[in-house]
C-alpha positions as CSV (number, residue, x, y, z in Angstrom):
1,X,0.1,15.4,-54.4
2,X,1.1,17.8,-57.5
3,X,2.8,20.5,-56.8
4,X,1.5,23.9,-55.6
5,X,3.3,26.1,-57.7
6,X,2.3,24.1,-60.8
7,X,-1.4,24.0,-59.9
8,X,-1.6,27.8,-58.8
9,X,0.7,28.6,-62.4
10,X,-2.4,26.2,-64.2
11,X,-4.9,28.1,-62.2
12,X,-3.7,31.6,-63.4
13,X,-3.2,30.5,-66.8
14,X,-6.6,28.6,-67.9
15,X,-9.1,29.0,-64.9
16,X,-11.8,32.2,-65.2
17,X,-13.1,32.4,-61.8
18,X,-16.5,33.6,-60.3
19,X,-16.0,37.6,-59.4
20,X,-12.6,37.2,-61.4
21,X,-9.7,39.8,-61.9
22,X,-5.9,38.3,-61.7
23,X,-5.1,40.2,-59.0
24,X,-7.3,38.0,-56.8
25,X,-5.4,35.1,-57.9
26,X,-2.0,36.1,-57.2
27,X,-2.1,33.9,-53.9
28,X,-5.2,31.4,-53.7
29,X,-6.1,29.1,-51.4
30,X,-5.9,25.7,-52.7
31,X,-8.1,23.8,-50.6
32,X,-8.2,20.0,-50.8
33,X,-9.6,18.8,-47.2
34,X,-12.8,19.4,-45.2
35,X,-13.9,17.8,-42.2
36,X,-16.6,19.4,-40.2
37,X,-16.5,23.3,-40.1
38,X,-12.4,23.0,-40.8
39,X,-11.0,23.2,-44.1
40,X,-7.6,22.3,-45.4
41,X,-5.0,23.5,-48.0
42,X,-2.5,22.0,-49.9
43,X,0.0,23.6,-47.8
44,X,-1.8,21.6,-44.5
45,X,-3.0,25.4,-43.2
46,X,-6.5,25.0,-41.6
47,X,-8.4,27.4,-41.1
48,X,-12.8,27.8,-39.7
49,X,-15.1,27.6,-42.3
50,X,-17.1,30.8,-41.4
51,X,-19.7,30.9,-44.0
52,X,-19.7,27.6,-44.9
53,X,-18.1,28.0,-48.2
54,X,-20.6,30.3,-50.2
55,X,-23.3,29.7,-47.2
56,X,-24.3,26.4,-48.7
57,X,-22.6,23.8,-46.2
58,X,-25.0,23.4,-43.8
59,X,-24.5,19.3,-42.9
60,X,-20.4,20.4,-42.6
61,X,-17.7,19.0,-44.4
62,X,-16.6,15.4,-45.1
63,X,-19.8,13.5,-44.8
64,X,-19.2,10.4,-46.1
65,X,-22.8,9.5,-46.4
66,X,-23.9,12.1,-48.5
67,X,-20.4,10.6,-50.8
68,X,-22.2,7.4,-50.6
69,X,-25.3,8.3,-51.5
70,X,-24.1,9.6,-54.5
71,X,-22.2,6.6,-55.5
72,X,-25.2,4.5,-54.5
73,X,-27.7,6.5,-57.2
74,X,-24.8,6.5,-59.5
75,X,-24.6,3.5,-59.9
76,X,-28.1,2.3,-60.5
77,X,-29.4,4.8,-62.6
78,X,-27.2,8.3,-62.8
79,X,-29.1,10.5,-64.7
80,X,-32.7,10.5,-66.7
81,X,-34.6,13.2,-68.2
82,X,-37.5,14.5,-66.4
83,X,-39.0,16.2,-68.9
84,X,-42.7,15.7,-69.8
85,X,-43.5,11.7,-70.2
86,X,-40.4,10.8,-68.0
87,X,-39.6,10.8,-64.1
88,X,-37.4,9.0,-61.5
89,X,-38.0,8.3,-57.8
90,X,-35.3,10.2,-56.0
91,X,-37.1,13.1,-57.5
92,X,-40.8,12.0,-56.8
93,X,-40.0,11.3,-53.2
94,X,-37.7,14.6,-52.6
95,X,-40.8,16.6,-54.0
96,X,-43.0,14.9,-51.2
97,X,-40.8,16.0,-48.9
98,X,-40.5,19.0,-49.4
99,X,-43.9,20.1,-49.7
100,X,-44.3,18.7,-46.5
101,X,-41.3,20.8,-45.3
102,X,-42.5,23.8,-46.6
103,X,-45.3,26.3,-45.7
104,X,-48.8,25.1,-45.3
105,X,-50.0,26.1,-49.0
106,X,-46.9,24.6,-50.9
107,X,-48.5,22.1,-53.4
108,X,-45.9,21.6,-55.8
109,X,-42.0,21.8,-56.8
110,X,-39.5,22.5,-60.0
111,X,-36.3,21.6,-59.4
112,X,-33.4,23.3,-61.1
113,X,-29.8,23.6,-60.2
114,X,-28.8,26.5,-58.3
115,X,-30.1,29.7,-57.2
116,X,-29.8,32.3,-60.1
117,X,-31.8,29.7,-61.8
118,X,-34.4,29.0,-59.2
119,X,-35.4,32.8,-59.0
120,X,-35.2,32.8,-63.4
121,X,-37.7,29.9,-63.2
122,X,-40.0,32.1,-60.4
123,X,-39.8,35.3,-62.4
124,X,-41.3,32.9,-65.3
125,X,-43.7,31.1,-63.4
126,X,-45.3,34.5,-62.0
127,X,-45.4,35.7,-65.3
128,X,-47.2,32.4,-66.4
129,X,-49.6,32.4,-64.2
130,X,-51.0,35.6,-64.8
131,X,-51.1,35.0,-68.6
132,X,-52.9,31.9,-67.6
133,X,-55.4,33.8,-65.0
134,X,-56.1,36.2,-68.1
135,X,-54.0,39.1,-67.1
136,X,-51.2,38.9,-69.6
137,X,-49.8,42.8,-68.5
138,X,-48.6,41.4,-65.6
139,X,-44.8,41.4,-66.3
140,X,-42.7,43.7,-63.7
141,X,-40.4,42.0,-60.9
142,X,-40.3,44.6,-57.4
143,X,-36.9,43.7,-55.5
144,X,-35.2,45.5,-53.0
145,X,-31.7,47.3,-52.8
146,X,-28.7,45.1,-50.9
147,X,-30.8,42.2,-52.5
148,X,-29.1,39.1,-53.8
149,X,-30.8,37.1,-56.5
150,X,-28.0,35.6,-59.0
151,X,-26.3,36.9,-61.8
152,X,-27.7,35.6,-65.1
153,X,-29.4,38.2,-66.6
154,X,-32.9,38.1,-65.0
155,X,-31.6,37.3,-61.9
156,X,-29.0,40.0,-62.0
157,X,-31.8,42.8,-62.9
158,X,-33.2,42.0,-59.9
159,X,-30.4,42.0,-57.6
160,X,-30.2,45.4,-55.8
161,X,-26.3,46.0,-55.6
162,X,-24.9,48.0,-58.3
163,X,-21.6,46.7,-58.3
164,X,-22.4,43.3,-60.4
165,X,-24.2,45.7,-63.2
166,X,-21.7,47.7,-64.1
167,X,-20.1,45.6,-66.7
168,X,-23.5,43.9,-67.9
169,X,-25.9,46.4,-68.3
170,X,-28.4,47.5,-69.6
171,X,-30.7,45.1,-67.1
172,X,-33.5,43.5,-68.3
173,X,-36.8,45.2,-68.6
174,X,-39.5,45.9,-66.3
175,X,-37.2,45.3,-63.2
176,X,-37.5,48.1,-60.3
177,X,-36.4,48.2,-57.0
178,X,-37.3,49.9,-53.6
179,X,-35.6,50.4,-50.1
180,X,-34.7,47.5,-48.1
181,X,-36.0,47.4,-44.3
182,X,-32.7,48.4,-43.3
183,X,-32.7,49.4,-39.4
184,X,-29.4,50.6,-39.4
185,X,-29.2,53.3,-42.0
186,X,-33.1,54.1,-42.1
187,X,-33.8,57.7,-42.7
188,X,-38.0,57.0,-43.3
189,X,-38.5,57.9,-39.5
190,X,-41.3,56.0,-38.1
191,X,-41.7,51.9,-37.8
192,X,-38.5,50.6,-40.3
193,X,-40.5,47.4,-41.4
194,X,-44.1,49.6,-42.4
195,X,-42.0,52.0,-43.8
196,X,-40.2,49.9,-46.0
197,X,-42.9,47.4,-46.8
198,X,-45.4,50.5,-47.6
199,X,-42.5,51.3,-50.2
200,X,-43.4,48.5,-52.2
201,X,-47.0,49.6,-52.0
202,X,-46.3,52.9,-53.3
203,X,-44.5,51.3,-56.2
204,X,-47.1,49.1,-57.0
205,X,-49.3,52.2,-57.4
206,X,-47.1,54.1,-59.4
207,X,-46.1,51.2,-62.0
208,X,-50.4,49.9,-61.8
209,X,-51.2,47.0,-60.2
210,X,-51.9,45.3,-63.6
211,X,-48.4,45.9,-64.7
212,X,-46.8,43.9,-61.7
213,X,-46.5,40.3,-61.5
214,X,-44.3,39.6,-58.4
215,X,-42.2,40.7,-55.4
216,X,-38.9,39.1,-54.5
217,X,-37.5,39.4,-51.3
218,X,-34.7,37.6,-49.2
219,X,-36.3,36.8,-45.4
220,X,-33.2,38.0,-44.5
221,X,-30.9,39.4,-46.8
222,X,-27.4,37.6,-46.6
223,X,-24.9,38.5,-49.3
224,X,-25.6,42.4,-49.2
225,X,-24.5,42.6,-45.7
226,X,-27.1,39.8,-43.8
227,X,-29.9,42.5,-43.6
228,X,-32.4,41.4,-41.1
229,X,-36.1,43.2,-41.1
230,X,-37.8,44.0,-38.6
231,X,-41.0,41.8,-37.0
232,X,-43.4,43.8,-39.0
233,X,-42.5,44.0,-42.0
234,X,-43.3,40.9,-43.9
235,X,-46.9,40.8,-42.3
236,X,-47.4,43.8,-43.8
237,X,-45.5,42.8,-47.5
238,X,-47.8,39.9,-47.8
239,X,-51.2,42.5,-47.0
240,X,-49.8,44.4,-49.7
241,X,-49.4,41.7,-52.0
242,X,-52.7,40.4,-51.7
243,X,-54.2,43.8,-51.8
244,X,-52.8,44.7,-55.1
245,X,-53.1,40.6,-56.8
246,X,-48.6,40.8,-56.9
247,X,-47.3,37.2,-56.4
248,X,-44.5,37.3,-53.5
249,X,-41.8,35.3,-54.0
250,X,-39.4,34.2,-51.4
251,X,-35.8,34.3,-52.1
252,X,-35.1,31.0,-49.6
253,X,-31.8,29.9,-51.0
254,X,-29.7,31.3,-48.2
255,X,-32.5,31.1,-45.4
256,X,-34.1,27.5,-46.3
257,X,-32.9,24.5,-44.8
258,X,-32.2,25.8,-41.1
259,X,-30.1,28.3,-41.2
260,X,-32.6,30.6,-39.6
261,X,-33.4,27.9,-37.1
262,X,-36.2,26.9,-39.1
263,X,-36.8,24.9,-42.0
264,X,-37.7,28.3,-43.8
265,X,-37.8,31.4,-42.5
266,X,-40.5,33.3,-43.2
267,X,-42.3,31.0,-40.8
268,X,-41.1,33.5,-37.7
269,X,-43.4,36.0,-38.7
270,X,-46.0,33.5,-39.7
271,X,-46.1,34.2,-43.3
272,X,-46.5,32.5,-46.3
273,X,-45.2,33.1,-49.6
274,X,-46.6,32.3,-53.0
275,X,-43.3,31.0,-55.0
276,X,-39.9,29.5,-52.7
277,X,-37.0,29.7,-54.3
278,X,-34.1,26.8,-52.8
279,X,-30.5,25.8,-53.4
280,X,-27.3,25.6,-51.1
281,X,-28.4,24.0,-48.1
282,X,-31.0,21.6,-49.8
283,X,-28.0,19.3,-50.2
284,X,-25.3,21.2,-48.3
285,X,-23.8,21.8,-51.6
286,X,-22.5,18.2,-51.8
287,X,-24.5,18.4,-55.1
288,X,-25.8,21.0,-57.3
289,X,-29.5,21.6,-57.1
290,X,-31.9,24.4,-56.5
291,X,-35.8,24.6,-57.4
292,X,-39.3,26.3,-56.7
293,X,-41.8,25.8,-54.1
294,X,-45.2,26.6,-55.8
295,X,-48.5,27.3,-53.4
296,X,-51.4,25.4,-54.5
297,X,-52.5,28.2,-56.7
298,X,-49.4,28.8,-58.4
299,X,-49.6,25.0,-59.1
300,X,-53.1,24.9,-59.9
301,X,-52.5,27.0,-63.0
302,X,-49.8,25.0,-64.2
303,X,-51.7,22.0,-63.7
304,X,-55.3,23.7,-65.6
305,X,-54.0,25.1,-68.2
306,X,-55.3,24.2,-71.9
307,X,-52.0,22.3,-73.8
308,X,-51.9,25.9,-76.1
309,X,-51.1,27.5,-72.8
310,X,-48.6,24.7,-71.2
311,X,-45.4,26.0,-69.4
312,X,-42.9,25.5,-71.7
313,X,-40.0,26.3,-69.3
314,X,-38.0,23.1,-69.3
315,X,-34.1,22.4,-68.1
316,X,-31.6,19.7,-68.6
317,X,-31.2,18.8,-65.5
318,X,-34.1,19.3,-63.6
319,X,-34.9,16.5,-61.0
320,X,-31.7,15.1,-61.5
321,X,-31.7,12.0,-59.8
322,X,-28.6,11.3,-58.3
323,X,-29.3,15.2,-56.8
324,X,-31.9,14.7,-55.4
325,X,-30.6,11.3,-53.6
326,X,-28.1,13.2,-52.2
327,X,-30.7,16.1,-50.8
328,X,-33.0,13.0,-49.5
329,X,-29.7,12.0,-47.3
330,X,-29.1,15.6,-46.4
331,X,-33.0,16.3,-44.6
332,X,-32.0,13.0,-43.2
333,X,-28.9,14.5,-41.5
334,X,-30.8,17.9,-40.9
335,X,-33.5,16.4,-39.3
336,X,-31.7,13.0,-37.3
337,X,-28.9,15.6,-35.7
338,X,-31.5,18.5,-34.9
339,X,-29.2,20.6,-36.9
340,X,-32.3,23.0,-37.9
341,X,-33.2,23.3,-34.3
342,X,-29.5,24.0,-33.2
343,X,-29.2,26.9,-35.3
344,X,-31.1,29.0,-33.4
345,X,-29.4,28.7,-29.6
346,X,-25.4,28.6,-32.1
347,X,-27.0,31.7,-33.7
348,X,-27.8,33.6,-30.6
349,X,-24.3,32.5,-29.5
350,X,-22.9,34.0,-32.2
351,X,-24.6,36.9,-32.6
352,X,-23.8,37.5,-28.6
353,X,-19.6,37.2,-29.0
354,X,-20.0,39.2,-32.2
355,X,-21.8,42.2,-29.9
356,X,-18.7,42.1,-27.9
357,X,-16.9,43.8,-30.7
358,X,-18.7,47.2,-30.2
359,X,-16.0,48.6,-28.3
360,X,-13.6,48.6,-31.5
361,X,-13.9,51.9,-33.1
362,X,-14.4,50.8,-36.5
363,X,-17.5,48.1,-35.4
364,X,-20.5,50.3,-36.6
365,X,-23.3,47.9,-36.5
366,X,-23.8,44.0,-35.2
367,X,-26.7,42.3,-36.6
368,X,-28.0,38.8,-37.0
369,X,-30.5,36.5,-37.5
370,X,-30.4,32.7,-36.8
371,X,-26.4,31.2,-37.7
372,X,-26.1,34.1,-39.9
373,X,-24.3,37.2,-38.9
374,X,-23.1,40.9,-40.1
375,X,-20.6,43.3,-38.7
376,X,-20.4,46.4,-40.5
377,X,-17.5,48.2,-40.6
378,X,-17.7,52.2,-40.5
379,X,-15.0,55.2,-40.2
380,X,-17.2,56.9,-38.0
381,X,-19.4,55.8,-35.4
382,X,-21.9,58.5,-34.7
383,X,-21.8,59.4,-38.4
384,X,-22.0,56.3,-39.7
385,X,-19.7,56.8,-42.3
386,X,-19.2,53.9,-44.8
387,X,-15.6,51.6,-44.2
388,X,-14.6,51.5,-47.6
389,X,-11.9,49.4,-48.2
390,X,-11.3,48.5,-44.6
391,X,-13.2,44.9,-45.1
392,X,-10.5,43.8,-47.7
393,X,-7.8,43.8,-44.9
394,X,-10.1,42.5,-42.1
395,X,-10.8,39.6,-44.7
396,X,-6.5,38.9,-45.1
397,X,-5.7,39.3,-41.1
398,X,-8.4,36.9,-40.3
399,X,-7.5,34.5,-43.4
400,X,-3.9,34.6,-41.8
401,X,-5.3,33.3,-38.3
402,X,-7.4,30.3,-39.8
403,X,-10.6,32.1,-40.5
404,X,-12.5,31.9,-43.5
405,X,-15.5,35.1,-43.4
406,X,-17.1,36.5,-46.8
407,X,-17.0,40.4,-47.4
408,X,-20.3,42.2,-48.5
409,X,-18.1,45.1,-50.2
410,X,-19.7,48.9,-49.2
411,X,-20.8,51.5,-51.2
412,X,-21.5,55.1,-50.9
413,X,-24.8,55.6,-52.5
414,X,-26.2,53.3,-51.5
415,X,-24.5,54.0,-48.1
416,X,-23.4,50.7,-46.4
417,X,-20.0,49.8,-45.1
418,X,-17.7,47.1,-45.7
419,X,-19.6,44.2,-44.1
420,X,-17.9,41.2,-42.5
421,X,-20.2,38.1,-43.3
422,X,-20.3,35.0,-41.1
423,X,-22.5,31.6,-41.5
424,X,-20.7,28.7,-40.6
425,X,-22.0,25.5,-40.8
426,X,-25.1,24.4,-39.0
427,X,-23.0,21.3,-37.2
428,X,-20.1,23.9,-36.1
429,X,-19.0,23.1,-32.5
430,X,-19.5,26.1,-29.4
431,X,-15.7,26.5,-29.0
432,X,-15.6,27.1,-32.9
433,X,-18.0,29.6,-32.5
434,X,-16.5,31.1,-29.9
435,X,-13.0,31.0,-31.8
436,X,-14.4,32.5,-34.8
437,X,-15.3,36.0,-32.8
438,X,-11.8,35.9,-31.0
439,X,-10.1,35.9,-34.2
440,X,-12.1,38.2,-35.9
441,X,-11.6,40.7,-32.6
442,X,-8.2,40.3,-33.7
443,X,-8.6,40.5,-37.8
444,X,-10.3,43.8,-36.8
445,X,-7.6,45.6,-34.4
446,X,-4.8,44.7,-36.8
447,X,-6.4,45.8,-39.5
448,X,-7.6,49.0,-38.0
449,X,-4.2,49.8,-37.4
């Protein structure tokens, strides 16, 4: 193996990183082993997986099938375009499946290759379809604060955490945001989930209904500190939306492919969506890919439209064959080891040894939601005063004890506090689960200190 010191000097010297400022990179973690929910460095440290990598990971590490897929599509027929004219069958038949996956109105899908891209796509296909319905005004995007949507430019305007604008600005037009149904730091009074979902009614009103195209909201929202909503509040987002003609669109690229303990999630609260957007787990990130889920009406517009009015929204790789040969393995693992269906008891297992952590004096909130989880840290209980700062220490004691947890970083205004993240993958054994919450008990105490 080369050496360390050469690869990390190599690193430093050529590599720009996602999130990137040197002083990140002083120590990194070269990783070159995963088996499971384990990962390995070049040093032979091993440490939990505990949000399975960027929470993408869902099958677990080291899956040689998903390997051999790859090799197998490879090497009859690697790559084709899919553009208008041309198509492939690893692409046909994933399409198939995943309309049958998906909610009960999902007709059609665009496949892209991540998530920022998946949501660019939706924010054009909303737009399309009202300039094909006749109702070209139609242009604004609603999204929430804490939301997480990607960081191209579209994408970014619509992500609700201020902290990946700064250096980027301005946003793109006719991009607004409301309140997230936050339980924690409500301050609405009243039923969190009306409350918040009547927000977006009110903005709808003030902006005009024929000035709005769409709504795009996380089921739950994971990166800005796993946000879960409350039962009523998507039952009432999708009145609203169809009250006011606003296409919802469902940020799914967290949430889809069982990390909820379903399929996708908005199916809890028995509500369908007009747009999906997918990525991560649709191939446990063994593969880049992403897409839409269109409902039949999205699709039928697409599919009526004169040729003047054709969607003209085309990528490189879109239906990328050996991709999507590698997601048709993955729902095979998904669905063959009841990983979807496991989720939920591993979840509530979680969520139960993470409750135990109340008793630390910095532990202001415990929330969860399926295998996802938050603990928010705070410097004050009863005032809920935002931990600021706190998270980047909790993140290094628990690194040093083999766990690997993602930090949602607070703010102020908004108020939120540094929020431990933890998703691990779908296949993680009970006694990892159970290890993850030990060390983090103890990631927490030392840091505290």
């Amino acid at each position: 193996m080369e050496r360390l010191d050469v690869l990390v000097r190599e690193d430093q010297e050529h590599l720009i990183h996602p999130l990137h400022h040197p002083q990140d990179h002083q120590h990194p973690l070269m990783m070159v082993e995963g088996r499971g929910a384990i990962l390995k460095d070049a040093e032979g440290r091993e440490y939990i997986d505990g949000l399975s990598c960027l929470w993408n990971v869902n099958a677990g590490h080291g899956r040689a099938e998903l390997a051999q897929a790859a090799a197998e599509q490879m090497a009859r027929l690697a790559f084709v375009s899919s553009y208008a004219g041309m198509s492939n069958i690893p692409a046909v038949h994933l399409a198939e499946r995943l309309v049958a996956l998906a909610y009960p109105n999902t007709s059609g899908v665009y496949f892209t290759t991540g998530g920022a891209e998946s949501n660019e796509s939706a924010f054009k296909m909303a737009r399309y379809y009202w300039k094909v319905r006749g109702r070209p005004s139609k242009v604004k995007i609603i999204s929430r604060t804490h939301a997480y949507h990607g960081l191209t430019l579209g994408a970014m305007s619509a992500t609700g955490m201020a902290a990946f604008h700064k250096m980027f600005g301005p946003l793109a037009p006719e991009f607004l945001q409301i309140p997230a149904p936050y339980a924690y730091r409500w301050t609405g009074g009243g039923d969190v989930g009306i409350g918040a979902a009547d927000a977006l009614e009110q903005a709808i009103k003030r902006e005009g209904p024929d000035t709005v195209a769409a709504f795009i909201a996380e089921p739950v929202q994971g990166a800005g500190g796993v946000i879960v909503p409350p039962p009523t509040y998507f039952p009432r987002i999708r009145e609203i939306c169809d009250r006011h003609d606003v296409l919802f669109i469902a940020d799914e690229v967290i949430t889809g492919f069982g990390r909820t303990g379903r399929w996708f999630a908005l199916g809890h609260w028995g509500v369908q969506p007009d747009l999906v957007t997918f990525a991560k787990g649709v191939t446990s990130a063994y593969l880049p890919l992403g897409g839409v889920l269109a409902s039949r009406k999205v699709h039928d517009a697409v599919l009526e439209a004169p040729p003047d009015k054709k969607f003209m929204h085309a990528a490189t790789y879109s239906g990328h064959p050996t991709c999507c040969a590698v997601a048709l393995r993955n729902l095979d693992i998904l669905d063959k080891e009841g990983l979807v269906e496991r989720a939920g008891p591993m979840g509530r297992r979680l969520l139960a040894g993470l409750e135990t952590l109340r008793d630390l004096p910095v532990v202001g909130d415990v929330r969860g939601f399926g295998l996802m989880c938050g603990v928010e840290l705070v410097t004050d209980k009863k005032a809920k005063t935002p931990a600021l700062g706190l998270g980047g220490r909790v993140i290094q004691e628990a690194r040093s004890r083999g766990l690997l947890p993602r930090l949602r970083v607070g703010s102020a205004d908004p108020p939120i506090g540094d929020t431990i993240c933890l998703a691990p993958p779908l296949m993680t054994p009970p006694e990892t689960i159970d290890k993850i919450v030990e060390i983090l008990r103890a990631a927490l105490t030392a840091a505290a200190r």
